[in-house]
C-alpha positions as a Python dict, from the first residue, in 0.01 Angstrom:
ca = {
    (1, 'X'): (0, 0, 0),
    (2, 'X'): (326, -32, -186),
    (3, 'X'): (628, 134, -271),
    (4, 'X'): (637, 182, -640),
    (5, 'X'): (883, 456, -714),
    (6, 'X'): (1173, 266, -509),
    (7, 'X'): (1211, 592, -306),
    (8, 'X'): (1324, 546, 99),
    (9, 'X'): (1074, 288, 224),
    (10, 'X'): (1084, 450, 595),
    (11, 'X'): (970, 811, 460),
    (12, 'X'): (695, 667, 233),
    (13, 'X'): (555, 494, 534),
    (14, 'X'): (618, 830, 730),
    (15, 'X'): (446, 1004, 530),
    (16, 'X'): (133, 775, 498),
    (17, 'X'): (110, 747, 857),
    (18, 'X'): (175, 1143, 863),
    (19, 'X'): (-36, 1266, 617),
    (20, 'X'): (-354, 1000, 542),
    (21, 'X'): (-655, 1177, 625),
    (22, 'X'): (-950, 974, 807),
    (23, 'X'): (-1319, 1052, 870),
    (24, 'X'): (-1572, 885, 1046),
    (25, 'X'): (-1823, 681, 829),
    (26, 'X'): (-2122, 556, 1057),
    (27, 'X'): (-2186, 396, 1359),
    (28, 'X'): (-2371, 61, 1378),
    (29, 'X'): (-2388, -297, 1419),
    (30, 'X'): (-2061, -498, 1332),
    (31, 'X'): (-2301, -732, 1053),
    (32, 'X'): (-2273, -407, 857),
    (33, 'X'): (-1968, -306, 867),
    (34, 'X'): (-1773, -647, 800),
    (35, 'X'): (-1901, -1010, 612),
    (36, 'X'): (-1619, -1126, 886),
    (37, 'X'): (-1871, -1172, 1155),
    (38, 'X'): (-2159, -1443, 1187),
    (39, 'X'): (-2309, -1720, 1377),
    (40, 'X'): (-2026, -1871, 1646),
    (41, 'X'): (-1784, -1681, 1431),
    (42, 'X'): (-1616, -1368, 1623),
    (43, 'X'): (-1336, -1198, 1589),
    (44, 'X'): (-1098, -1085, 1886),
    (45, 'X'): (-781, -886, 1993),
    (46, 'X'): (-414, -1002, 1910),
    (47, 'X'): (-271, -1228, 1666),
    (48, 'X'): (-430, -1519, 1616),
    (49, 'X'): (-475, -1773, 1881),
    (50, 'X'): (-671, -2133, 1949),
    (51, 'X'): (-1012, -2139, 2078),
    (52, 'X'): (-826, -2402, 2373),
    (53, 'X'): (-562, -2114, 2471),
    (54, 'X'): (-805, -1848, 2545),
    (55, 'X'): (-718, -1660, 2878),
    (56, 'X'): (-1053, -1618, 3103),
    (57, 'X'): (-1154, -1227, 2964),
    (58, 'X'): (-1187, -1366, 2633),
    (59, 'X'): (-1382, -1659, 2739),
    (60, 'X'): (-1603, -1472, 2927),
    (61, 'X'): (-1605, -1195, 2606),
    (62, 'X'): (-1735, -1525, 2421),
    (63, 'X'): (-1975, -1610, 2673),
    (64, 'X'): (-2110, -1261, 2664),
    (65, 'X'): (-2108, -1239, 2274),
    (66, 'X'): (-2286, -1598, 2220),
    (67, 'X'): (-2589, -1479, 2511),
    (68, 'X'): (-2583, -1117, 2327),
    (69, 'X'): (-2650, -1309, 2000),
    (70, 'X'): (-2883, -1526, 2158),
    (71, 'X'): (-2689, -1810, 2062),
    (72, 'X'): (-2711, -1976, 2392),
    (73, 'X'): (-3015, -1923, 2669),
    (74, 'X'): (-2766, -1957, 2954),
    (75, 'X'): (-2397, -1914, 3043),
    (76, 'X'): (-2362, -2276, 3090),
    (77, 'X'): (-2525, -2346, 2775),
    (78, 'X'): (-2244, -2085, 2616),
    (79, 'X'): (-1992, -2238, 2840),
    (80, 'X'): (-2073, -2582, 2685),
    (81, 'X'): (-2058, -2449, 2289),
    (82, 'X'): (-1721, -2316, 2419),
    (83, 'X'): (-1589, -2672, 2513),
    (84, 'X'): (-1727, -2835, 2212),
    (85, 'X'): (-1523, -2580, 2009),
    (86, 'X'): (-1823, -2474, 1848),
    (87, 'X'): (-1696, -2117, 1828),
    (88, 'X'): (-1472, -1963, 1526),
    (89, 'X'): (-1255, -1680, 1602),
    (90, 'X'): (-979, -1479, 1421),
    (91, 'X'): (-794, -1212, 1470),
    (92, 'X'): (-968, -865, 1444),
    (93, 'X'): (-650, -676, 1261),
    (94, 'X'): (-762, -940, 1000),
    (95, 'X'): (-1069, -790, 905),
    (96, 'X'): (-901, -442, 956),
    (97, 'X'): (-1064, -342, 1285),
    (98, 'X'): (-962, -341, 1619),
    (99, 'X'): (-1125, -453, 1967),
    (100, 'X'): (-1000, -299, 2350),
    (101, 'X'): (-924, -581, 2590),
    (102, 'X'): (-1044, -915, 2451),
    (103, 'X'): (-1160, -723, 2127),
    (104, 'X'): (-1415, -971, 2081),
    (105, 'X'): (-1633, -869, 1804),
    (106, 'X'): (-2008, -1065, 1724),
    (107, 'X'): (-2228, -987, 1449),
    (108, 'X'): (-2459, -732, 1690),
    (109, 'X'): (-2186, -571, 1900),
    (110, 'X'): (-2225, -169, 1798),
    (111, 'X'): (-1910, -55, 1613),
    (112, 'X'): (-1732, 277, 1507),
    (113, 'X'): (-1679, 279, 1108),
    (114, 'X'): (-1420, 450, 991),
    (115, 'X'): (-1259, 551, 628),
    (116, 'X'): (-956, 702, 446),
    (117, 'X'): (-989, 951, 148),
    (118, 'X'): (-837, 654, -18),
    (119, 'X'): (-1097, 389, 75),
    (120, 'X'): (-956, 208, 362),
    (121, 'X'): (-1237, 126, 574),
    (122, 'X'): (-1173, 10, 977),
    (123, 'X'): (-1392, -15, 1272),
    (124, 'X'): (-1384, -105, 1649),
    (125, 'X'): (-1675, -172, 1910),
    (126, 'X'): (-1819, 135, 2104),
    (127, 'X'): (-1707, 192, 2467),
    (128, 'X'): (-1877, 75, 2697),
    (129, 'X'): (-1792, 243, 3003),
    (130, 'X'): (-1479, 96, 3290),
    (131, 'X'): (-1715, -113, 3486),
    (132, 'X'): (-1817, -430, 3370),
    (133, 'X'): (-1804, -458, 2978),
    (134, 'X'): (-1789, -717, 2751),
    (135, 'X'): (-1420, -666, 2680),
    (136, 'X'): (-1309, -746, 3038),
    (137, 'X'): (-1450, -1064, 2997),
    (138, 'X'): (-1798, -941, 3207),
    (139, 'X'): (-2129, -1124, 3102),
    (140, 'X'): (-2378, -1031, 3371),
    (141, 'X'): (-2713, -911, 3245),
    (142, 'X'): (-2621, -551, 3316),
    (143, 'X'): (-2351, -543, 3075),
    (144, 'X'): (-2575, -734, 2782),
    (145, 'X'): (-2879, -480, 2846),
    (146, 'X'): (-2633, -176, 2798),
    (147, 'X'): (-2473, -382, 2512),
    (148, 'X'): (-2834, -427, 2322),
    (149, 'X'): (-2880, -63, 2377),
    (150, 'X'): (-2589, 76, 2268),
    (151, 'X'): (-2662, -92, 1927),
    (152, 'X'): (-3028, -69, 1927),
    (153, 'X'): (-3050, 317, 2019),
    (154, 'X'): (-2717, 475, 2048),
    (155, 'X'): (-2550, 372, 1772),
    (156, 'X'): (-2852, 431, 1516),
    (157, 'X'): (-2912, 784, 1698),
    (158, 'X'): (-2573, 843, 1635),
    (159, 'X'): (-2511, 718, 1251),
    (160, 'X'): (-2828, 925, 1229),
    (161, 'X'): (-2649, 1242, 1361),
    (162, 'X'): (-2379, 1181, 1136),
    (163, 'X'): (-2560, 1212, 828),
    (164, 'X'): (-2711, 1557, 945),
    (165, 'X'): (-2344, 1675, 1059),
    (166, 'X'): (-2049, 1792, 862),
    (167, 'X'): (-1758, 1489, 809),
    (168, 'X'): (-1546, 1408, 1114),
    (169, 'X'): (-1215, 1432, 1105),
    (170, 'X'): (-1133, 1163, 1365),
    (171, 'X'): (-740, 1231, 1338),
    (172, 'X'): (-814, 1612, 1409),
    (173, 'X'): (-1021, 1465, 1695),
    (174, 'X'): (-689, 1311, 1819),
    (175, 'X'): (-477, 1591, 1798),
    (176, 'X'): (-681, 1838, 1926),
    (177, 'X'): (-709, 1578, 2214),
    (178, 'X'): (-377, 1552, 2275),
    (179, 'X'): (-388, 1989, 2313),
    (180, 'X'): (-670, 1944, 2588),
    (181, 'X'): (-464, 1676, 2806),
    (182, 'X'): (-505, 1304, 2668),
    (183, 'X'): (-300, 1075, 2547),
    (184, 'X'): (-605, 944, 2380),
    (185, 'X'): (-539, 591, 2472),
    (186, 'X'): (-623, 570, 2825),
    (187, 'X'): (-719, 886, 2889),
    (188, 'X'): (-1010, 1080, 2688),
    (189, 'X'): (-1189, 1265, 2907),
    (190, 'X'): (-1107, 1572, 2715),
    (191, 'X'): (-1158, 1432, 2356),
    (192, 'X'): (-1478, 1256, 2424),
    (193, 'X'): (-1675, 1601, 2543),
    (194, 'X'): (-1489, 1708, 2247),
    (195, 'X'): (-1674, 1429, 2046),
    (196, 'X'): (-1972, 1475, 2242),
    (197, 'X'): (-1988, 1858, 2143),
    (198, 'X'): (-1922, 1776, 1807),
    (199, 'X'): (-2234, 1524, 1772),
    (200, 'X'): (-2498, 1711, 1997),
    (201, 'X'): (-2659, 1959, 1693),
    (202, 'X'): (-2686, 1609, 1470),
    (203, 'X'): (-2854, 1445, 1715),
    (204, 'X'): (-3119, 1670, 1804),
    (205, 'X'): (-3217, 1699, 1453),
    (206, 'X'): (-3274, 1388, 1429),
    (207, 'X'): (-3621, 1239, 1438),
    (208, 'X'): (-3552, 977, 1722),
    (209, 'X'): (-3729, 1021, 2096),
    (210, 'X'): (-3625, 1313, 2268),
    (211, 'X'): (-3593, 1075, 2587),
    (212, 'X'): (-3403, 856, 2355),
    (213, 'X'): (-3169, 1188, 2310),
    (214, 'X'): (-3120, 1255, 2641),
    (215, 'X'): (-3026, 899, 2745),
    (216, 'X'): (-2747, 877, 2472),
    (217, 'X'): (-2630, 1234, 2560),
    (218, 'X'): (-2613, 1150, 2893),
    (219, 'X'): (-2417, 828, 2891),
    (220, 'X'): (-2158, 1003, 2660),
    (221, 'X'): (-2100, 1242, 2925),
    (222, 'X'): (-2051, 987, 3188),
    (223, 'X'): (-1825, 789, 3022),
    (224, 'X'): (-1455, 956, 2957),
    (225, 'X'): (-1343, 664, 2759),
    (226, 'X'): (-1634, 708, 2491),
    (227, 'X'): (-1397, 848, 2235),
    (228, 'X'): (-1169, 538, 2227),
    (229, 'X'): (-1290, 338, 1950),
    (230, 'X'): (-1306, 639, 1738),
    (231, 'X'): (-946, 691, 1793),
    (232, 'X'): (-841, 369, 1731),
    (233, 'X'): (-1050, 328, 1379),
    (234, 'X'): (-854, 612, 1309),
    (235, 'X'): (-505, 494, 1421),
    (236, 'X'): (-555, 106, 1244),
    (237, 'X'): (-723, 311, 913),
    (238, 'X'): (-345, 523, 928),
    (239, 'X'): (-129, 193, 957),
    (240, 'X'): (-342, -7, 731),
    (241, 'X'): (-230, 291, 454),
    (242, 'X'): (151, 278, 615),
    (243, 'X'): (135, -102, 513),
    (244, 'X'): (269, -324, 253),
    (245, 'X'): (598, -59, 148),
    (246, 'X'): (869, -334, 75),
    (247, 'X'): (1184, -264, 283),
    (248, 'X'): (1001, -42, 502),
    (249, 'X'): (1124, -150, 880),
    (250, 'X'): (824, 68, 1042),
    (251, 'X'): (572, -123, 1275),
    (252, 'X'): (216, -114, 1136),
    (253, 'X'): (14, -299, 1449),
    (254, 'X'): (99, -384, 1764),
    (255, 'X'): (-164, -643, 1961),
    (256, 'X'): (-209, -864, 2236),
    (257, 'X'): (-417, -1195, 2296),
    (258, 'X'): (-325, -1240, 2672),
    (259, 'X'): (-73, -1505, 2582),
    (260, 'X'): (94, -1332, 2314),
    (261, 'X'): (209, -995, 2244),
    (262, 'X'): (266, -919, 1847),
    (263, 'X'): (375, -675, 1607),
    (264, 'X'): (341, -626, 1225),
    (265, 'X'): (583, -431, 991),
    (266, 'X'): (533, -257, 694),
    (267, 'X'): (777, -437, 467),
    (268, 'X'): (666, -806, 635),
    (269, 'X'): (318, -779, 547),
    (270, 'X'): (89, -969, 750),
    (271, 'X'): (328, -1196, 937),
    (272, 'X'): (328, -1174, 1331),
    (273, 'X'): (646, -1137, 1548),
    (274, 'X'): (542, -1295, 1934),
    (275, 'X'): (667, -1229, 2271),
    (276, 'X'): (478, -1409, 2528),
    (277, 'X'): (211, -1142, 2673),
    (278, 'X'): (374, -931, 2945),
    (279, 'X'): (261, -728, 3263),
    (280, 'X'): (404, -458, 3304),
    (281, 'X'): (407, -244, 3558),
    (282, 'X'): (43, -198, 3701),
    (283, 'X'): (-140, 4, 3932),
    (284, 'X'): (-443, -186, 4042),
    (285, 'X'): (-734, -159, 4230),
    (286, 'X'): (-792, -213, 4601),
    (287, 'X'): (-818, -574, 4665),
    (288, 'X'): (-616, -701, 4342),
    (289, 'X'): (-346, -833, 4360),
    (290, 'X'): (-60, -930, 4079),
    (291, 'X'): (-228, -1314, 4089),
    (292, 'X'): (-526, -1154, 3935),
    (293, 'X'): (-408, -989, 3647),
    (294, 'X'): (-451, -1095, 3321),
    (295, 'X'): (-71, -1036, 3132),
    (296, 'X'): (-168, -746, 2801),
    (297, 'X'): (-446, -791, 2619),
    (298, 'X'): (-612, -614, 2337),
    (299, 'X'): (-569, -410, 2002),
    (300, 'X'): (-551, -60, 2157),
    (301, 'X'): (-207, -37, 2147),
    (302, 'X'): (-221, 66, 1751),
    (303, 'X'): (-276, 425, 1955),
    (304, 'X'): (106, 418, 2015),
    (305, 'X'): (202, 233, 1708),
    (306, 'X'): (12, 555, 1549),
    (307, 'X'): (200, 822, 1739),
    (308, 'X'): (-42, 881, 2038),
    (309, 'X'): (-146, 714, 2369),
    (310, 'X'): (204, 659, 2557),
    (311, 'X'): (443, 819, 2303),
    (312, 'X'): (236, 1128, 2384),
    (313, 'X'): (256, 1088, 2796),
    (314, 'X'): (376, 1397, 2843),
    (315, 'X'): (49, 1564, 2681),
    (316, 'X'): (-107, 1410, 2966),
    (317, 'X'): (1, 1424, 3336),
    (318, 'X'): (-330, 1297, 3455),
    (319, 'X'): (-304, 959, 3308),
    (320, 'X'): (-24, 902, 3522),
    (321, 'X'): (-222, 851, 3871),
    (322, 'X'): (-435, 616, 3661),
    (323, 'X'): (-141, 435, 3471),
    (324, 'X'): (114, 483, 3761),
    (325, 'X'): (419, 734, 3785),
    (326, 'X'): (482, 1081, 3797),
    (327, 'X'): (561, 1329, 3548),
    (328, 'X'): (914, 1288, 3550),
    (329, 'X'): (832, 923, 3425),
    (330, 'X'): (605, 1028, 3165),
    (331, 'X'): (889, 1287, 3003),
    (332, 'X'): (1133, 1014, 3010),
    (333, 'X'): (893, 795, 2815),
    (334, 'X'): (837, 1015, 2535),
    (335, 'X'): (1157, 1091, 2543),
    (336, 'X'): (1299, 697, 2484),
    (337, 'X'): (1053, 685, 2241),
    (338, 'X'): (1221, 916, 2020),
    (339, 'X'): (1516, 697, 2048),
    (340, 'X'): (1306, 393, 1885),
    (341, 'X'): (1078, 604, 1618),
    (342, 'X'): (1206, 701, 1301),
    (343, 'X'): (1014, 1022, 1274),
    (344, 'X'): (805, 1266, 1412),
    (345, 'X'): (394, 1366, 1375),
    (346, 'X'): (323, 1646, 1232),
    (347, 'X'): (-43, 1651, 1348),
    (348, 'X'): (18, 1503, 1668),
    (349, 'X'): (162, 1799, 1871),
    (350, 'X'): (270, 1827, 2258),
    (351, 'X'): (181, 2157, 2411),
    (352, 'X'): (426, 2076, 2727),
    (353, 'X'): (728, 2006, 2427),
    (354, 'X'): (694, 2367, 2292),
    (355, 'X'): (432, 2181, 2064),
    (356, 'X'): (673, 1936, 1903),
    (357, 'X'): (528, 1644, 1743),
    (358, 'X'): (503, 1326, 1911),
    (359, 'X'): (799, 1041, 1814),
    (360, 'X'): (619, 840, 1514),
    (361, 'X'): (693, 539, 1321),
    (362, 'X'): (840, 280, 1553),
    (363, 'X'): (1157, 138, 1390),
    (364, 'X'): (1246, -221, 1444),
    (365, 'X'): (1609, -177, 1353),
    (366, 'X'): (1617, 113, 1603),
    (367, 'X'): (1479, -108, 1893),
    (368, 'X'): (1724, -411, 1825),
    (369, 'X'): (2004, -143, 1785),
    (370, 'X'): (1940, 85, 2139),
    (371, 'X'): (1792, -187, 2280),
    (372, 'X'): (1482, 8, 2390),
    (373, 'X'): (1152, -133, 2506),
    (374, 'X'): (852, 10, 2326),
    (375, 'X'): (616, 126, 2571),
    (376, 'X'): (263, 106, 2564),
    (377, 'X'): (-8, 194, 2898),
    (378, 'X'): (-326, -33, 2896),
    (379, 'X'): (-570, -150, 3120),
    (380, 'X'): (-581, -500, 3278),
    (381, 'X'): (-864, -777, 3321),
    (382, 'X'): (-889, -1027, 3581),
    (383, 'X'): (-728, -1392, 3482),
    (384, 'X'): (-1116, -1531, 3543),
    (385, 'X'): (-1368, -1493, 3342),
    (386, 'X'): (-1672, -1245, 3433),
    (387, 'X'): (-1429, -1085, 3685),
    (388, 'X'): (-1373, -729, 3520),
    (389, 'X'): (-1095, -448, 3517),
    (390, 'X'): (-803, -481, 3760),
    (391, 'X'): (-643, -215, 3689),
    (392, 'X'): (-404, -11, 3454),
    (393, 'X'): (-60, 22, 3386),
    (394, 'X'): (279, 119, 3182),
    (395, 'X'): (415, -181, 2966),
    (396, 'X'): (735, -213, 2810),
    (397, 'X'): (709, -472, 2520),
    (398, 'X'): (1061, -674, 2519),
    (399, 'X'): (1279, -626, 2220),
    (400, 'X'): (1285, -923, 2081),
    (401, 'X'): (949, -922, 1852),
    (402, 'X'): (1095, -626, 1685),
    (403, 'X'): (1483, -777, 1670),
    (404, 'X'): (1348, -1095, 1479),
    (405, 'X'): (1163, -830, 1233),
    (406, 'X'): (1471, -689, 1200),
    (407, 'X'): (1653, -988, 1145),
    (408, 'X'): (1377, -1107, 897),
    (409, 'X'): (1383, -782, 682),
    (410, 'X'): (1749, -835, 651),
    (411, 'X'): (1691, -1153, 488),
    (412, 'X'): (1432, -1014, 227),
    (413, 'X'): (1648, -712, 143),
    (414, 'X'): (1979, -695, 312),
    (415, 'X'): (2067, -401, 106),
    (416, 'X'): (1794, -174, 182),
    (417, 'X'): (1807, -249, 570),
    (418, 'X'): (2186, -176, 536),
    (419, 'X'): (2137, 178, 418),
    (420, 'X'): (1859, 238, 700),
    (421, 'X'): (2109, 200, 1003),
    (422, 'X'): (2320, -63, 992),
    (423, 'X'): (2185, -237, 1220),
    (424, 'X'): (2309, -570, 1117),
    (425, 'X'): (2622, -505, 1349),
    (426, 'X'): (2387, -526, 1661),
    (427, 'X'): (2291, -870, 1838),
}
């Protein structure tokens, strides 16, 4: 998107990311929804790293993604392509989707597919439950049976529902998550029976077996984080149409690799700003300790850089036994937030905030003027590969990612950052 008119480059991407509608499109495998997928070619989370620097849950995502594909007959056989670096990856905000955790993305894993009123087309892999998954790195042959089915049943039964149902509003989904208690990041317990409501009259018209049915309906309702990828199509098709305003000092993605932690802005286009991958601040599970913990991975974070997930904490209390912290924590969050945002949703409304819209459109020169950490809450793999979740936790990104935006936006236009703060006074 650009910013023909010349009008202020921080309300046009305001109101893109405010008012760009986005509905959901189908549901099936990733070889139909992207040419950016193929044999040993992937795609995973973060900005773009070497197939040598890959932290163990993305190896083991690889592993898991080259037996899935049938590519290799054994792990050591897909351990072996690995070393030969016989596997291509790239980064998924590339091929405008996103991935959870190690994001990685092979031509059969089942994927969400979503789409803007003006064309912008994004999708990211279906949930697969907090046990062992594919994006923690897990490979065992529990995880790649429920990965075949999921895009061998559920996600046909489901595109099929789709095309008997009226269009999804996925951002409607969002907000009316955000009413029930979410965040709609790491906690969707509310939004996915939402989802699951919504889908239930498509699917039994459809002509698939009714065991079939009951299976998919059933591990829908099992699994609170089901609604994820749907939110986060949603959230990367929104930022994709805030993108490409020149001037514009508004973050468009945020994303981790497990080494590095990046950001995009609007008026940088596709360029990456790195941090080295932090921690955060985690609570994990009994028996983990720190030494376990892979530092932030994944694409999920576009919830936040959207205007949900942590800058809407105080929507949802719950999250905060699973993310750590109390409630006190999770106002002052939201609160900060406003500090570092350069607007406010108008769709994305707090109940607990006299229904006042969550802060939106994170603004570099903001951060390197307050100071302020952008904070994100994500879950956490283990450091080896095949090991699983760890845990969960509250992340402050350091500043500097967004001060060397800054810094590079007053380069390309010195003028127009001038008038949008000043912030050239600030280290």
């Amino acid at each position: 998107m650009s910013d023909p008119t010349g009008s202020d480059p921080t309300r046009a991407t305001l109101d893109a990311l405010n008012g760009t509608d986005v509905r959901l499109r189908h549901v099936c495998k990733a070889r139909d929804a992207t040419d950016q997928v193929g044999p040993r070619r992937f795609l995973h989370a973060g900005p773009p790293i070497e197939l040598a620097d890959i932290p163990g849950p993305m190896r083991g995502a690889i592993i898991a993604g080259l037996l899935l594909e049938r590519e290799a007959g054994s792990v050591a056989e897909a351990e072996a392509i690995i070393h030969r670096g016989e596997v291509s990856i790239s980064p998924c905000h590339d091929a405008n989707a996103v991935g959870a955790m190690a994001g990685i993305i092979t031509p059969n894993t089942p994927v969400v597919v979503a789409e803007t009123t003006g064309g912008i087309r994004t999708f990211s892999p279906l949930n697969e439950g907090v046990g062992g998954a594919m994006r923690y790195g897990s490979y065992d042959e529990v995880t790649l049976a429920r990965l075949r089915w999921l895009g061998d049943v559920l996600a046909p039964a489901l595109d099929a529902a789709l095309q008997r149902s009226d269009p999804l509003d996925l951002l409607a989904l969002v907000a009316e998550g955000l009413r029930r208690g979410d965040d709609c990041h790491n906690r969707l317990v509310a939004t996915s029976a939402a989802l699951l409501v919504t889908l239930t009259p498509g699917l039994l018209h459809t002509p698939f077996d009714r065991e079939d049915i009951a299976k998919v309906v059933s591990f829908i309702a099992g699994n609170g984080h089901f609604a994820l990828p749907f939110a986060i199509s949603a959230a990367k098709a929104v930022t994709l149409a805030a993108g490409g305003i020149s001037g514009s000092p508004i973050v468009t993605a945020m994303a981790s690799n497990g080494r590095e932690f990046g950001i995009r802005v609007s008026g940088l286009g596709d360029r990456w700003f790195t941090v080295p991958a932090p921690i955060g601040d985690p609570v994990l599970l009994e028996g983990a300790t720190l030494d376990d913990v892979t530092p932030t991975m994944g694409d999920s974070m576009i919830s936040e850089t959207a205007g949900f997930g942590a800058f809407a904490m105080t929507a949802a209390p719950a999250i905060m036994s699973f993310v750590g912290g109390d409630t006190a924590r999770a106002q002052e969050i939201t609160r900060s937030m406003r500090d570092v945002c350069a607007g406010t949703s108008g769709r994305f409304l707090i109940p607990a905030e006299d229904f006042r819209g969550t802060p939106l459109g994170i603004d570099v020169h903001r951060v390197r003027a307050t100071g302020i950490e952008p904070v994100i809450n994500n879950g956490l793999a283990h450091r080896e590969p095949g090991r699983g979740r760890v845990g969960a936790g509250i992340t402050p990104i350091p500043v500097e990612p967004f001060a060397a935006a800054s810094r590079a936006l007053e380069e390309t236009a010195p003028e127009r950052v001038g008038a949008a703060g000043e912030p050239g006074r600030h280290a």
